[in-house]
C-alpha positions as CSV (number, residue, x, y, z in Angstrom):
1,X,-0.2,7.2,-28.5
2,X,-0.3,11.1,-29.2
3,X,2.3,12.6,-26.7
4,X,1.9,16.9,-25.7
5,X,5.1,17.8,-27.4
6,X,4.9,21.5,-26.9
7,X,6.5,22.8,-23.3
8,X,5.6,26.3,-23.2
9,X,2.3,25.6,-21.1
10,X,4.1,23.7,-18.6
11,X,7.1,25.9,-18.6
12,X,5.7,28.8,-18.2
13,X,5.2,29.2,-14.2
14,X,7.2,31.6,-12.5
15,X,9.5,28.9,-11.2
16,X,11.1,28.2,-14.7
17,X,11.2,31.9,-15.9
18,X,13.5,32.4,-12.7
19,X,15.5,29.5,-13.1
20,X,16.1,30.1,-16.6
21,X,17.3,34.5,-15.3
22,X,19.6,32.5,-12.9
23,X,21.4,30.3,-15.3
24,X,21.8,33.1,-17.7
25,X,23.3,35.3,-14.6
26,X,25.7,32.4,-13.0
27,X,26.7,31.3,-17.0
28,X,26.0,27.8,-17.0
29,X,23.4,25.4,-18.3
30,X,20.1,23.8,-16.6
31,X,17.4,21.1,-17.7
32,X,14.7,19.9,-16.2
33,X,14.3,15.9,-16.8
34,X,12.9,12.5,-15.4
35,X,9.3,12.2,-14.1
36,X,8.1,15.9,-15.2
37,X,9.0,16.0,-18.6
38,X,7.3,12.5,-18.8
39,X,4.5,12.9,-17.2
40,X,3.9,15.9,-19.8
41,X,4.5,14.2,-22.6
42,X,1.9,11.4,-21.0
43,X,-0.3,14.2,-20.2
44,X,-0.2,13.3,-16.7
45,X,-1.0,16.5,-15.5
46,X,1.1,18.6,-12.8
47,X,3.9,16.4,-11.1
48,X,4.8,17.6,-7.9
49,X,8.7,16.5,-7.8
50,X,10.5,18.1,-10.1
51,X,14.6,17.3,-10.9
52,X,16.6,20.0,-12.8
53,X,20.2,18.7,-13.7
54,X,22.7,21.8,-13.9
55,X,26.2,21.7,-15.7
56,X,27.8,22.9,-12.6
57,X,26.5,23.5,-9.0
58,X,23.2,22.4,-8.2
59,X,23.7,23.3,-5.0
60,X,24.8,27.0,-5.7
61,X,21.9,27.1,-8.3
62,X,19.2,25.8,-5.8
63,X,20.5,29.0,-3.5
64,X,20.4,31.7,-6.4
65,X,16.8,30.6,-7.4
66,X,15.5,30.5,-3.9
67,X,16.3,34.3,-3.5
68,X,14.8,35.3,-6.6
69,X,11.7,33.1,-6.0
70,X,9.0,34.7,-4.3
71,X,7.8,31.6,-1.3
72,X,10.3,29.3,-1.9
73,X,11.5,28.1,1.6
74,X,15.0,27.8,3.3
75,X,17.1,25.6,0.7
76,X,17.4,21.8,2.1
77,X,20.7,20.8,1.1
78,X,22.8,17.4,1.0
79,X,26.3,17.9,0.7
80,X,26.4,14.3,0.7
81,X,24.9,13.5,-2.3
82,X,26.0,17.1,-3.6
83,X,21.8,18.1,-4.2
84,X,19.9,20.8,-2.7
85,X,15.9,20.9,-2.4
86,X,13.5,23.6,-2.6
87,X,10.0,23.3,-1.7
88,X,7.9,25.5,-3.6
89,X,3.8,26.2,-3.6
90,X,3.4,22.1,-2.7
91,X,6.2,21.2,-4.8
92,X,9.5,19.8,-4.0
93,X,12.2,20.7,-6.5
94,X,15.7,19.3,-6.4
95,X,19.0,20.9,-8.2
96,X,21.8,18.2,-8.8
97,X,24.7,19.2,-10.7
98,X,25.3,16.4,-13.9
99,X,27.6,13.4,-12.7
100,X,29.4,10.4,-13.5
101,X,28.6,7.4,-11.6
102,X,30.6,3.8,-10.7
103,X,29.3,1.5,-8.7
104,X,30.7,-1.3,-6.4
105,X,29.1,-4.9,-5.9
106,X,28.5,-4.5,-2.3
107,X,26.2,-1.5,-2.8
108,X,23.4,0.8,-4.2
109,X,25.6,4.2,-3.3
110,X,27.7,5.4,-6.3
111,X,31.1,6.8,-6.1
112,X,30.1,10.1,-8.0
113,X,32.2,12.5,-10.1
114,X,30.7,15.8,-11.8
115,X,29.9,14.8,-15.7
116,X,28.2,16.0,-18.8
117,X,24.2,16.6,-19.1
118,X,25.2,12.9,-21.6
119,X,26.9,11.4,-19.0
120,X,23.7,12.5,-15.9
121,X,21.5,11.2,-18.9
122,X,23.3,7.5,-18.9
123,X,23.2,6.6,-15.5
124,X,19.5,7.4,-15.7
125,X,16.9,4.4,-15.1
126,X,14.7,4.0,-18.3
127,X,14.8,6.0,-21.7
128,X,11.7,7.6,-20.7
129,X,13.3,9.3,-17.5
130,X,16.6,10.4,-19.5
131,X,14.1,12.7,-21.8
132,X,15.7,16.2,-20.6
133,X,14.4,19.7,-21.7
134,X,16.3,23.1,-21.7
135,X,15.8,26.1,-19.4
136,X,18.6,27.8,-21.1
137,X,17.7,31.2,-23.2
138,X,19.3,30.2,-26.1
139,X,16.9,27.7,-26.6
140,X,14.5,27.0,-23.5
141,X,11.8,24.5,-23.8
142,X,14.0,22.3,-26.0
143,X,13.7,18.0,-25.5
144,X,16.8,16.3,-25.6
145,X,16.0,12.8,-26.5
146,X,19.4,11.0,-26.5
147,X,17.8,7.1,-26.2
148,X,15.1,7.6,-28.1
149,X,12.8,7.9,-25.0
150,X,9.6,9.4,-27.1
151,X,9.8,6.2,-29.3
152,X,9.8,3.8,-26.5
153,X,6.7,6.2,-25.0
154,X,5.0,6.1,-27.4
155,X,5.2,2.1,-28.2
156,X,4.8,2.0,-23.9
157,X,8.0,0.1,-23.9
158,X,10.5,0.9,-20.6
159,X,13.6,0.2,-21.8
160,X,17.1,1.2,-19.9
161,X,19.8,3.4,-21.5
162,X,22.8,1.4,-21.2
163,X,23.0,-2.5,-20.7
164,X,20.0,-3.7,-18.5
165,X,22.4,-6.1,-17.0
166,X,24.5,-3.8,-15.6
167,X,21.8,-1.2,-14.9
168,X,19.7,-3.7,-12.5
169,X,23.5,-4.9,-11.2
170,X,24.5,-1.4,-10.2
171,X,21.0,-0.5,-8.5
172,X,19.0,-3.1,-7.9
173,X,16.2,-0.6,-6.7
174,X,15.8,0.1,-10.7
175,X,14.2,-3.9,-11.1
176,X,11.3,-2.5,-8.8
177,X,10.8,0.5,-10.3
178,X,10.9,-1.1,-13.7
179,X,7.5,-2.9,-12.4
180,X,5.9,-0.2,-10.4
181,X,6.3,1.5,-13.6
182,X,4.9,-0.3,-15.9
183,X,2.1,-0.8,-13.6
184,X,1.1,2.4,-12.9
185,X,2.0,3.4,-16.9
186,X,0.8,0.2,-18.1
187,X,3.3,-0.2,-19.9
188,X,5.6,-3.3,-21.1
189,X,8.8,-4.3,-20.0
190,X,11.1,-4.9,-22.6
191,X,12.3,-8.6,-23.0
192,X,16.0,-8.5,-22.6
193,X,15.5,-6.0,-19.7
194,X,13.2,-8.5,-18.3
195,X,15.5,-11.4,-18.4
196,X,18.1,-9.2,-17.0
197,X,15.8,-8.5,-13.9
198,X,15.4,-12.1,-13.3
199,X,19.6,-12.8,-13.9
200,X,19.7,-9.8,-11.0
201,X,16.7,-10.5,-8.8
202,X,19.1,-11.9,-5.9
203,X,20.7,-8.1,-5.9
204,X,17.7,-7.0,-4.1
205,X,18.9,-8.1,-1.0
206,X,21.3,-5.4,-0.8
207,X,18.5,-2.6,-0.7
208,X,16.8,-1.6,2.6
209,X,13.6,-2.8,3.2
210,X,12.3,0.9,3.4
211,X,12.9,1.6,-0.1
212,X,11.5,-2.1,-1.4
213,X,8.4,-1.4,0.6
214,X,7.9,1.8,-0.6
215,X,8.4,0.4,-4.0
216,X,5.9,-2.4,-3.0
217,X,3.3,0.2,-1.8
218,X,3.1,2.2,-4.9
219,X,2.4,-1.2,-6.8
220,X,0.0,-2.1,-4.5
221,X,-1.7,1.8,-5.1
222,X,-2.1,1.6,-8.8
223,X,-5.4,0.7,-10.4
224,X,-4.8,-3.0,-10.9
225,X,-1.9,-4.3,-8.7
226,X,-1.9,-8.0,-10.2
227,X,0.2,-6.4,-12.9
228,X,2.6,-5.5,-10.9
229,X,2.9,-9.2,-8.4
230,X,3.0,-11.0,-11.9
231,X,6.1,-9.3,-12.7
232,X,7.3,-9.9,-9.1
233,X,7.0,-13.0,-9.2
234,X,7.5,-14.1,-12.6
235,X,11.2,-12.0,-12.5
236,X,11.7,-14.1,-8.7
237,X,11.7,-11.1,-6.9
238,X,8.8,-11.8,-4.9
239,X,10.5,-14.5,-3.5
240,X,12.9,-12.8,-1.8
241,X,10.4,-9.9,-0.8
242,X,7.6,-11.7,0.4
243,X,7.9,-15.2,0.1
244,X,4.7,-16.3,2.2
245,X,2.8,-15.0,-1.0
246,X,5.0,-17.4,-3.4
247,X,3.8,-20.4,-0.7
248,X,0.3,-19.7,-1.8
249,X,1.1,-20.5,-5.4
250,X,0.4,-23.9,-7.2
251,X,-2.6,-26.0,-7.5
252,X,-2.4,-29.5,-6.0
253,X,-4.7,-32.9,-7.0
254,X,-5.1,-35.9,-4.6
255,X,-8.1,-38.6,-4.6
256,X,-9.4,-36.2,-8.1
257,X,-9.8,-33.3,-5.7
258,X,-7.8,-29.8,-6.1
259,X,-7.9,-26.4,-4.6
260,X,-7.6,-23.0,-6.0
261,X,-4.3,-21.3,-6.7
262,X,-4.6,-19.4,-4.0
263,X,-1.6,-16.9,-5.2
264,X,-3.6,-15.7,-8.5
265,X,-7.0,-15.3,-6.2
266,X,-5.2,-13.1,-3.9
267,X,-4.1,-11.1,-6.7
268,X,-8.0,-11.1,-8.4
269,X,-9.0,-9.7,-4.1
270,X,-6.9,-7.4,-4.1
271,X,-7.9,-6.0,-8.2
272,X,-11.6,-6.1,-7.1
273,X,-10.9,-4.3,-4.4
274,X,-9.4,-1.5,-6.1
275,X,-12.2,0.4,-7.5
276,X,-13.9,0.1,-3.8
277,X,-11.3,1.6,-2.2
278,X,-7.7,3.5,-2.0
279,X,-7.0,3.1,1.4
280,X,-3.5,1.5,0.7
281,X,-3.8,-0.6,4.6
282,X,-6.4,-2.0,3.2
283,X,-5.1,-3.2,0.4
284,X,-2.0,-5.0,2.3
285,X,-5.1,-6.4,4.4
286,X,-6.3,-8.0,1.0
287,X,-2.9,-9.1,-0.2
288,X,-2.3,-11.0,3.1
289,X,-5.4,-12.2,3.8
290,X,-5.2,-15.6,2.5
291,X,-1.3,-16.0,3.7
292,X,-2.3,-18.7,6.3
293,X,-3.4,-20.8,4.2
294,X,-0.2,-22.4,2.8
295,X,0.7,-23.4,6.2
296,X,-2.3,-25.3,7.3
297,X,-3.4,-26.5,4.1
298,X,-3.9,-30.3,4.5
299,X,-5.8,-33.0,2.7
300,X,-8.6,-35.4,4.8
301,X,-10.6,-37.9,3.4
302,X,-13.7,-37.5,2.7
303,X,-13.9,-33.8,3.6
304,X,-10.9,-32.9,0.7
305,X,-8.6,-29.8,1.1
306,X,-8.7,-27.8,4.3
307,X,-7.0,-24.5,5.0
308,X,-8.3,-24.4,9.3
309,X,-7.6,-21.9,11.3
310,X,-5.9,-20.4,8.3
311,X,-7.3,-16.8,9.3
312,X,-5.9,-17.2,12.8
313,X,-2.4,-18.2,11.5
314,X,-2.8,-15.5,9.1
315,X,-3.2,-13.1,11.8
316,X,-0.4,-14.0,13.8
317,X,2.5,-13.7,10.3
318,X,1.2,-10.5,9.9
319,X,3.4,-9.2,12.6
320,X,6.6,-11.3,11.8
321,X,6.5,-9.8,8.0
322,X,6.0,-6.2,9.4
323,X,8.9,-6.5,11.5
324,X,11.1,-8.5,8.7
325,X,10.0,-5.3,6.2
326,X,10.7,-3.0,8.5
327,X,6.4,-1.8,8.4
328,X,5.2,0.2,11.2
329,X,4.8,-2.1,14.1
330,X,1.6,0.1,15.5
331,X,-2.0,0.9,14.8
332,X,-1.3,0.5,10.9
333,X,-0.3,-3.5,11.6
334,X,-3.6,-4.3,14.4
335,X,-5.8,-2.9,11.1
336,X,-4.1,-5.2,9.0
337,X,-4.0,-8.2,11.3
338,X,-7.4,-7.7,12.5
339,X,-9.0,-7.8,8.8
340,X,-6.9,-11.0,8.1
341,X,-8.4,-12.6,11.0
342,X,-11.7,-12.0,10.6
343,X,-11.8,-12.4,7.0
344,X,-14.0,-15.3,6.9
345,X,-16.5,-14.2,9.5
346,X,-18.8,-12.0,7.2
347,X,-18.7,-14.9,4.5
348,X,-20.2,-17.1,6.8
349,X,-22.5,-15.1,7.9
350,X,-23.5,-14.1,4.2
351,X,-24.0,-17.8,3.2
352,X,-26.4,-18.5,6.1
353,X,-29.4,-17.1,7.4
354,X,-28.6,-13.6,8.8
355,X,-29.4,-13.5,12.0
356,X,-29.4,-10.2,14.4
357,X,-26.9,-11.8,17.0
358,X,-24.3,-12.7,14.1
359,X,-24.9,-9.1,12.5
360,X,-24.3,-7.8,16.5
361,X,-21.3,-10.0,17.0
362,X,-19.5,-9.0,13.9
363,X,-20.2,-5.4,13.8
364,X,-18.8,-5.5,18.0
365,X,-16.0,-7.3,17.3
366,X,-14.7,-5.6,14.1
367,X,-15.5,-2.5,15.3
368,X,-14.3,0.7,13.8
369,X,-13.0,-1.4,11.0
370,X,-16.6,-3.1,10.3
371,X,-16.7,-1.3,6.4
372,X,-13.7,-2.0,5.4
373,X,-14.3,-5.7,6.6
374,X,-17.0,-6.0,4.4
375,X,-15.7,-4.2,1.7
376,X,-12.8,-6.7,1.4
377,X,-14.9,-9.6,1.6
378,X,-16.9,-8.9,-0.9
379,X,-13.3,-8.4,-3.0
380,X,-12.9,-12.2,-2.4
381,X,-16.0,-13.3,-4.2
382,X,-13.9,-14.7,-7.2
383,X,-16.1,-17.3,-8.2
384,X,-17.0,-17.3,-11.8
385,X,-20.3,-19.0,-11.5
386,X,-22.7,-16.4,-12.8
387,X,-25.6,-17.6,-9.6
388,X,-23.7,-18.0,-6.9
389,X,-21.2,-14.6,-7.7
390,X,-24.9,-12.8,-7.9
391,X,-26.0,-14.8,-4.6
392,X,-23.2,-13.8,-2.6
393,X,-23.6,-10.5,-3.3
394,X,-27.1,-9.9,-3.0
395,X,-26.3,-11.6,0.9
396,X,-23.8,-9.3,1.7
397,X,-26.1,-6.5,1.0
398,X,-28.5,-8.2,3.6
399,X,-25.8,-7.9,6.1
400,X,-25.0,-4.1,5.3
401,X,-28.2,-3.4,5.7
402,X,-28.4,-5.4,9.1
403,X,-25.3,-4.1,9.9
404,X,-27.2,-0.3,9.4
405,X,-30.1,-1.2,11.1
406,X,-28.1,-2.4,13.9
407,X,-26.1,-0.1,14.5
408,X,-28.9,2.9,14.9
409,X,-30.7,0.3,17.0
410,X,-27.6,-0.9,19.2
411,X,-24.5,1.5,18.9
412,X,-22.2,-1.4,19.1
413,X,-19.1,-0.1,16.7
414,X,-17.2,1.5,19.2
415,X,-19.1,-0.6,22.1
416,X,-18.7,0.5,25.7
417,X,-19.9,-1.3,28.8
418,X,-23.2,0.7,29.6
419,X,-22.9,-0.6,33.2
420,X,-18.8,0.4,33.9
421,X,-16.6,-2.2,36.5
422,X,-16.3,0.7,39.1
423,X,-20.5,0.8,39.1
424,X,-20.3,-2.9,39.7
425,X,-18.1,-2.6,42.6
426,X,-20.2,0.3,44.1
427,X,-23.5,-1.6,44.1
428,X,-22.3,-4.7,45.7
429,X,-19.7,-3.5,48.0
430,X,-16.5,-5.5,46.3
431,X,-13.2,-5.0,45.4
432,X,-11.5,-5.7,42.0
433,X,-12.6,-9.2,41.4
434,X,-13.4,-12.1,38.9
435,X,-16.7,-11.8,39.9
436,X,-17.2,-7.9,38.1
437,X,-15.6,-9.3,34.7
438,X,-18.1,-12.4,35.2
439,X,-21.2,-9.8,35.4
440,X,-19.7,-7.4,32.4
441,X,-19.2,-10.7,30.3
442,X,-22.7,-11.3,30.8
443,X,-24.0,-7.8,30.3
444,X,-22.2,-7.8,26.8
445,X,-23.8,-11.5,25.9
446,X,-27.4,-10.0,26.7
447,X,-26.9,-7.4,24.7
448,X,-25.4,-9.2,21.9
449,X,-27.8,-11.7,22.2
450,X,-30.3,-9.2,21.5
451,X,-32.0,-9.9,25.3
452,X,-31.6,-6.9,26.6
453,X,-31.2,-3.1,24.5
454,X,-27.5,-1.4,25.1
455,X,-29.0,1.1,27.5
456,X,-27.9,1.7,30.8
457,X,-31.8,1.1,32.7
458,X,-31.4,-2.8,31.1
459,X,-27.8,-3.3,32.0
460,X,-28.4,-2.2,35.2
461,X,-31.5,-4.6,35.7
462,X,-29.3,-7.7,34.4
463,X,-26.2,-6.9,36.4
464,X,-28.7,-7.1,39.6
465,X,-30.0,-10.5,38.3
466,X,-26.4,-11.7,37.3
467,X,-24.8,-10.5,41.0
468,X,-28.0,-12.7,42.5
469,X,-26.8,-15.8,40.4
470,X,-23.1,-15.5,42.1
471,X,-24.6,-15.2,45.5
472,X,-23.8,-11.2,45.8
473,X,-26.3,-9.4,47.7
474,X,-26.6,-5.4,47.3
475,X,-24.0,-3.2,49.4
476,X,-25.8,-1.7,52.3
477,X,-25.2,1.9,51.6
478,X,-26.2,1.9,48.7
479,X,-29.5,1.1,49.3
């Protein structure tokens, strides 16, 4: 791999020509280093977090650069942590002064003392993030390259600094990013740091669920997640993240029949998915999509394995792992619950005739969601039979285009009663009652039926007809 050695492009915005007047005014010594220089040796392009270790106060520098530098806002410090942020044309940049850390069992937050730019390097997660390069004047742009980072980017090794086992011990966050790196870098994880990943993967438990999911979610964004869940569950993390996905993994054989592993065809969805769509809710739809399945898989004679209601059950874990992970418990979860429910419903559909009142059905009761439905279904067509992958497909364009012609025809996605409850009531002189639900029910069967158009002049004529049939008679004033 050919890495973009030479700085001076990248270095050469007005942010590092101040920071490197500011260090040369307050005498001490600055580097940028992590993500930044990496991603510009990579030739990653522009990274928009940027970390710049100073031998000294980071704080005071963040405060001295922020005057000089023309639309920085307001410095964001945290005495805490003794760091101080600066957000800069879309940019967040963060000054930390070089430490020393120790860590204790019980947690992921260091005792910290201040340290050499050697020391800041060491406690640093892979080689590749401890590269460091110098905004000093005496020699600015220059990489410091203490672990033989470049080596290990060039061979797209991630390696740790110091012992893995005590690296993954002290933070156990560092296992997950190990993975969502070398996912979204493809790279490889190097063996002894992979064993020590798996000797550590209990440590996880000490790390909020906010920061594992976050990890989780940047797996799940890169171009082919499987990567990433093979490591997660090859190290045993997953088990202790989400272990309704580990459930789905195995193959069982009774009476000569056997059934998919359904773990490694939820990892090929969610893959095929990927070049359809970024939407990262959609792609936990796809991950959990099949997750009822290890709870209601059962084997009857002559029929062989059966996973029923597994959609339903599906559905209804959805919410328990939200909560557990600590996901948004709002509109983001219904999405996700609601594509895992109805999962199945466009397959069935697909491998039948296509009829109008299936197309109306599906598009009223995905609604809003009725794309990404079929978009993720036709992720799940994993079979490897050259005919029937080509069948399914060719269906499933059938039923966009019926779901198209439907929609001009009906207006069913976001479907509203053309006949309302209060209309009801007015006509035949009632109160709230069981009989106006009876009437809309049948209003929105008509119409899904295809009887009657969604228009308020045929609505209106079957609610008349409906009323007769439950022995209601027209409210006198109104006539």
């Amino acid at each position: 791999m050919e890495l973009q050695e030479d700085f001076s492009k990248s270095l050469s915005s007005p942010l590092f020509k101040v920071v490197r007047e500011v260090v040369s005014d307050l005498e001490l010594d600055a580097y940028v280093i992590g993500g930044f220089v990496r991603d510009h040796l990579l030739g990653r392009g522009q990274k928009k977090d940027i970390d710049i270790v100073a031998l000294g106060s980071g704080i005071e520098l963040a405060q001295a650069v922020q005057k000089k530098l023309k639309g920085a806002k307001p410095v964001q410090v945290f005495k805490t942590y003794g760091t101080a942020m600066i957000q800069w044309k879309e940019m967040d940049i963060e000054f930390v002064g070089a430490r020393k850390e120790s860590y204790s069992e019980s947690s992921r937050n260091p005792e910290v003392v201040p340290g050499t730019l050697e020391d800041d390097q060491n406690r640093r997660d892979f080689t590749i993030n401890a590269l460091a390069v110098s905004l000093n004047k005496n020699d600015f742009g220059k990489l410091l390259d203490p672990f033989n980072g470049i080596s290990d980017l060039k061979t797209k090794i991630l390696k740790t600094p110091l012992d893995p086992d005590i690296t993954y011990s002290d933070d156990p966050l560092r296992m997950l990013r190990a993975i969502r790196f070398a996912s979204q870098l493809d790279f490889k994880i190097e063996e002894d740091s992979l064993a020590a990943i798996s000797k550590n993967a209990a440590r996880i438990e000490i790390i909020s669920k906010e920061r594992i999911v976050d990890e989780i979610t940047k797996i799940l964004a890169t171009e082919k997640p499987s990567k990433g869940f093979v490591l997660l569950e090859k190290t045993g993390l997953l088990n202790h993240i989400l272990p309704e996905l580990i459930a789905l993994k195995g193959v069982e054989e009774v009476e000569g029949q056997r059934h998919k592993d359904n773990f490694y065809h939820t990892l090929e969805v969610v893959d095929n998915l990927c070049p359809h769509s970024d939407d990262i809710w959609l792609r936990w739809a796809a991950l959990f999509h099949d997750i009822g399945k290890a709870p209601t898989k059962k084997f009857k004679p002559p029929t062989g394995w059966t996973f029923h209601n597994h959609e339903f059950v599906g559905a209804k874990m959805i919410y328990k792992i939200f909560k557990r992970l600590k996901m948004p418990l709002n509109d983001k979860m219904k999405y996700v619950q609601k594509l895992v429910f109805m999962s199945s419903r466009p397959i069935i559909i697909a491998e039948d005739h296509v009829s109008d009142a299936a197309v109306r059905r599906l598009v009223f009761d995905a609604g809003p969601y009725i794309d990404d439905l079929i978009t993720l279904c036709e992720a799940d067509i994993t079979t490897k039979n050259p005919k029937r992958f080509e069948r399914y497909h060719n269906n499933f364009k059938i039923v966009r285009e019926k779901i198209i012609a439907v929609e001009e025809k009906d207006h069913l996605r976001n479907f509203q009663p053309p006949v309302s409850g209060e209309a009801i009531m007015r006509f035949f002189g009632l109160k709230p009652s069981k009989e106006i639900g009876v009437i809309k029910e049948a209003i929105k069967e008509a119409i899904l039926e295809g009887e009657i158009p969604n228009e308020f002049e045929a609505a209106f004529e079957r609610m008349k007809e409906e009323g007769k049939k439950l022995g209601l008679k027209p409210y006198e004033k109104t006539l």
